[in-house]
N, C-alpha and C positions, 0 to 999 in steps of 0.2 A: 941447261935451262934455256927455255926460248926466249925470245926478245920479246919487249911489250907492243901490242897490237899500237901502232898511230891511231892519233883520235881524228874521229869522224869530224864529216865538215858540219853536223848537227848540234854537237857537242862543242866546236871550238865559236859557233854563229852563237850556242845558250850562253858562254862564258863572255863572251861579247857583249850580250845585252844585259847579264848583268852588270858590268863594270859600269856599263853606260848608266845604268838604274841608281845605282848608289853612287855616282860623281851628281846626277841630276839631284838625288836627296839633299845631299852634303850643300848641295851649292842655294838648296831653299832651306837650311836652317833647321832641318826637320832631328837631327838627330842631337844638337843640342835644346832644343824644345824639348826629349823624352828624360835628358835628366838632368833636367831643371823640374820637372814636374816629380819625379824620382826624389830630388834633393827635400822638394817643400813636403812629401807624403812621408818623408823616412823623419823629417823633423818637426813634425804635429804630434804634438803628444797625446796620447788617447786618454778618451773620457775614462774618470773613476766608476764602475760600475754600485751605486747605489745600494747596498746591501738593508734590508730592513729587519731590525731586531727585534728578536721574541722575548716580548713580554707576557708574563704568565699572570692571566687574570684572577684574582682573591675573588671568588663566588661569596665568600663570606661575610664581605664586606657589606655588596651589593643587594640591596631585597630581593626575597622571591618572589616572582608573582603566580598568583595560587588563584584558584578558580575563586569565583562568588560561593558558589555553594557550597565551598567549607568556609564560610566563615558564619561567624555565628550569628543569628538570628537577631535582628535590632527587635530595642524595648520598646513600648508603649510607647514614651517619652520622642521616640527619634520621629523625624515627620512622615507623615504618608508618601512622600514624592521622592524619599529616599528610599521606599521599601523596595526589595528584591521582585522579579516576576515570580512570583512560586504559586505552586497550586494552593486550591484554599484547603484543600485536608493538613496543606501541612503547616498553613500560617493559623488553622485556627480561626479562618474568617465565615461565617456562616452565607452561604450562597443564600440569591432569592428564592430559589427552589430546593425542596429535597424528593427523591425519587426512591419507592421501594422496588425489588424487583416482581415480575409479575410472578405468580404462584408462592412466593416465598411464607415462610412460617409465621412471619409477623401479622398480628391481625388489625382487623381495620378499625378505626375510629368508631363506627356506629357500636359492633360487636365484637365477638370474637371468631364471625365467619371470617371464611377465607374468601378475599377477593377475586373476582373471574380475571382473568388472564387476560383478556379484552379490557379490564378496567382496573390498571395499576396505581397505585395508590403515589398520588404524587402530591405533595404539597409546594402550595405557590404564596410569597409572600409579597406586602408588598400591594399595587396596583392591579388593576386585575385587566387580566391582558385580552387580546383580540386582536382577529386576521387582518391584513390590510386590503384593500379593494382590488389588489392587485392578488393576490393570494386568495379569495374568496373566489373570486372570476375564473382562476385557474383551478382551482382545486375540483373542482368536479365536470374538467373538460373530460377528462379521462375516466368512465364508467365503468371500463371493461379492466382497468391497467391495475398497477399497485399505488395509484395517487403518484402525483406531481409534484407534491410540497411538503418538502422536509421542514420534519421539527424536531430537536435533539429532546424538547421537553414536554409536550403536549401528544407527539407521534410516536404509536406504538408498535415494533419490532418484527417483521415476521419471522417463525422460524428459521425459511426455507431461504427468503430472498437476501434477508435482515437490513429491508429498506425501512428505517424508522420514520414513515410519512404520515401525511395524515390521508384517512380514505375518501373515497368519492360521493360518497353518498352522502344525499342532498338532507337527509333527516336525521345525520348524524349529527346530535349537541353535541357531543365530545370534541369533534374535529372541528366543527361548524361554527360552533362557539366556545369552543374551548374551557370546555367547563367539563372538569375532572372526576366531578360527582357520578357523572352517565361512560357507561361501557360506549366504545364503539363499535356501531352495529359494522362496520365493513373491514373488521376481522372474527373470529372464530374463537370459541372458549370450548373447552373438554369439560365436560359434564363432572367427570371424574377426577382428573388432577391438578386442573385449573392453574395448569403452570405455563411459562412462555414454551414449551413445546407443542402446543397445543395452541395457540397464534399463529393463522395464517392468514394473508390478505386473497382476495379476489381469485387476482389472478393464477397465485401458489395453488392456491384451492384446486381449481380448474384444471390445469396444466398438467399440475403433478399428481391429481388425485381423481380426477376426473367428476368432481361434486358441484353442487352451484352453493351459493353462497344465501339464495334465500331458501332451500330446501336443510342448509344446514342450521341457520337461525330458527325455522319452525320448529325442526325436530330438539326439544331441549334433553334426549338424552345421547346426543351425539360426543363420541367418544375418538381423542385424535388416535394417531397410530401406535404411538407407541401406547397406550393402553388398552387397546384391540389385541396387541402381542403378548401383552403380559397378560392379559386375564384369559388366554390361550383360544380366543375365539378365531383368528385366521392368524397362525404363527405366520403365515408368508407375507403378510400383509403390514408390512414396513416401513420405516421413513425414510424415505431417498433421499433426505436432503443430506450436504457435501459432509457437515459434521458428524452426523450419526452414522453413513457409510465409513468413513475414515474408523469414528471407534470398532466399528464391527471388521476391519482391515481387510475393506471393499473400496475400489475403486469406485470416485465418484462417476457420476451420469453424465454431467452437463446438459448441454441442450439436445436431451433424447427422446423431445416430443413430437419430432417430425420423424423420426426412427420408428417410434410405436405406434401414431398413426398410418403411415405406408404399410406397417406389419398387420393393422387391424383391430390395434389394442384403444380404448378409450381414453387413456394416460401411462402417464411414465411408471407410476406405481401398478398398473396392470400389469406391463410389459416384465416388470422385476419381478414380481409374482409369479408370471406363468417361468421367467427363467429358473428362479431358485427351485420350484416344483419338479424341473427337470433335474436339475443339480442334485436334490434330494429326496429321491420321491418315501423315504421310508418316513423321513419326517411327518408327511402329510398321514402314513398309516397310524402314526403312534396319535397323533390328534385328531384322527377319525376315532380309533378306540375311546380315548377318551373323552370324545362329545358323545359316545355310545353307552 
C-alpha cells in the first residue's frame, strides 16, 4: 500500500481558520447561548390542542319553519293587517273590477249578443275612473303607433303586438273617457268571430297586414285572418303573428317588414303568402277548384 498523500498548504491554512473560528465563538458565549435556549424550548410544555365535540342536534325538538303558504287561511275574525299577500281569487275578495274575455261565450248585459272584440265586457265598481292630464296629453301624441299608455283594465290587447294600451285616437270614448259602454275605434273587430284574434291596433294592422285602420272600420264586413282561412277564401292568407306560427310549427317572423318591403311586398303577410304559394303550389289548385 502506498503512503498517504501530505496535505496541502490550502487544507492545513482551512483547518487553521477554523480553530481560530470556534476559539473566537467560545470565547463570545455563543455556544452556551444555543443551549440554554435548547434547555427552555425542550422544557415549555405545549399547548392542549382544543378538540370540539359533536353534539347531535334533536330536529324534533326544535320547530319547523314552513312556508306561509301552507298555513292555513285566517278567519274573518283575524284582522286585515294580519292577512297574507295572496291574490284575490284565492282569498275570496272581490276586486274593483271584473273583466270578460273579448269573444268569449258569455253574453252581454243589454242581450244575448255577442260583444265585438273591440268592446270587452268589463265591469267597474266603485268611483268612476278617469285619465290624468298627464296621460290624456300623452295618449294621442302617437297616431301612427300602438298608443303610449298602458292600462291593464280600461286597455285592450292586440293579437299581434299584445300591448294592452289605450289608442290614439282623439274620438275614442272608450280610451278617452274611459267608459266601457263604447268599442274602441282604434282597434279592429271581425265581422264574424268577434273574438280577441280579431284585435288589432294601428299599427299591427299596417305593418303586418298592409290595411289602414279607417278603410277597415268603414268596411263593417271585414273579416280577420283567421276567418278568411277557414271559410276557405285565400287559404294562404294567414296570421303571422308569433302564437299562431308556433301552433302551425312555423318559425316565427319577427321584424320582416323591412325584408318585404325591399322585396316589394306591401306587408309581412304578403310576403308569407307569396312564400307558402311556392312551398305549395297544389294547395292553391284544390282551392281554385273549389271557388270554381
Amino acid at each position: 500500500m502506498g503512503k498517504l498523500r501530505a496535505k496541502s498548504d490550502y487544507e492545513c491554512l482551512r483547518n487553521a481558520r477554523i480553530l481560530e473560528n470556534q476559539a473566537r465563538l467560545a470565547s463570545l458565549g455563543v455556544h452556551n447561548t444555543i443551549s440554554e435556549l435548547r434547555s427552555i424550548v425542550s422544557s415549555a410544555k405545549p399547548e392542549k390542542i382544543r378538540i370540539r365535540k359533536w353534539q347531535k342536534i334533536e330536529y324534533e325538538i326544535t320547530p319547523l319553519r314552513r312556508s306561509n303558504r301552507f298555513k292555513p287561511i285566517p278567519t274573518a275574525s283575524t284582522p286585515a293587517s294580519k292577512l297574507l299577500r295572496r291574490s284575490n281569487r284565492f282569498i275570496g275578495k272581490v276586486s274593483d273590477y271584473e273583466e270578460h274575455e273579448e269573444g268569449s261565450n258569455s253574453s252581454s248585459v243589454e242581450g244575448d249578443e255577442k260583444r265585438p272584440g273591440n268592446a270587452p265586457s268589463v265591469k267597474i265598481y266603485g268611483a268612476r275612473h278617469q285619465l290624468s292630464p298627464e296621460d290624456s296629453a300623452r295618449r294621442c301624441r302617437r297616431k301612427e303607433g300602438r298608443g303610449s299608455v298602458y292600462n291593464p283594465v280600461f286597455g285592450i290587447c292586440c293579437h299581434f303586438c299584445r300591448q294592452k294600451t289605450l289608442c290614439a285616437e282623439e274620438d275614442c270614448k272608450r280610451c278617452g273617457n274611459l267608459d266601457v259602454n263604447h268599442p274602441c275605434i282604434g282597434k279592429t273587430d271581425c265581422s264574424v268571430c268577434h273574438s280577441s284574434n280579431g284585435v288589432l291596433c294601428r299599427a299591427c294592422l299596417k305593418v303586418r297586414y298592409g290595411e289602414e285602420l279607417e278603410e277597415v272600420r268603414e268596411n263593417k264586413e271585414w273579416m280577420c285572418p283567421h276567418c278568411i282561412e277557414e271559410k276557405g277564401i285565400n287559404p294562404y292568407w294567414i296570421c303571422n303573428s308569433s302564437l299562431c306560427l308556433k301552433n302551425r310549427k312555423m318559425a316565427p317572423t319577427g321584424i320582416a317588414i323591412y325584408r318585404a318591403r325591399e322585396l316589394g311586398y306591401k306587408s309581412v303577410a304578403h310576403l308569407l303568402m307569396n312564400e307558402l304559394k311556392r312551398r305549395d303550389p297544389s294547395r292553391l289548385r284544390c282551392s281554385d277548384r273549389l271557388t270554381d
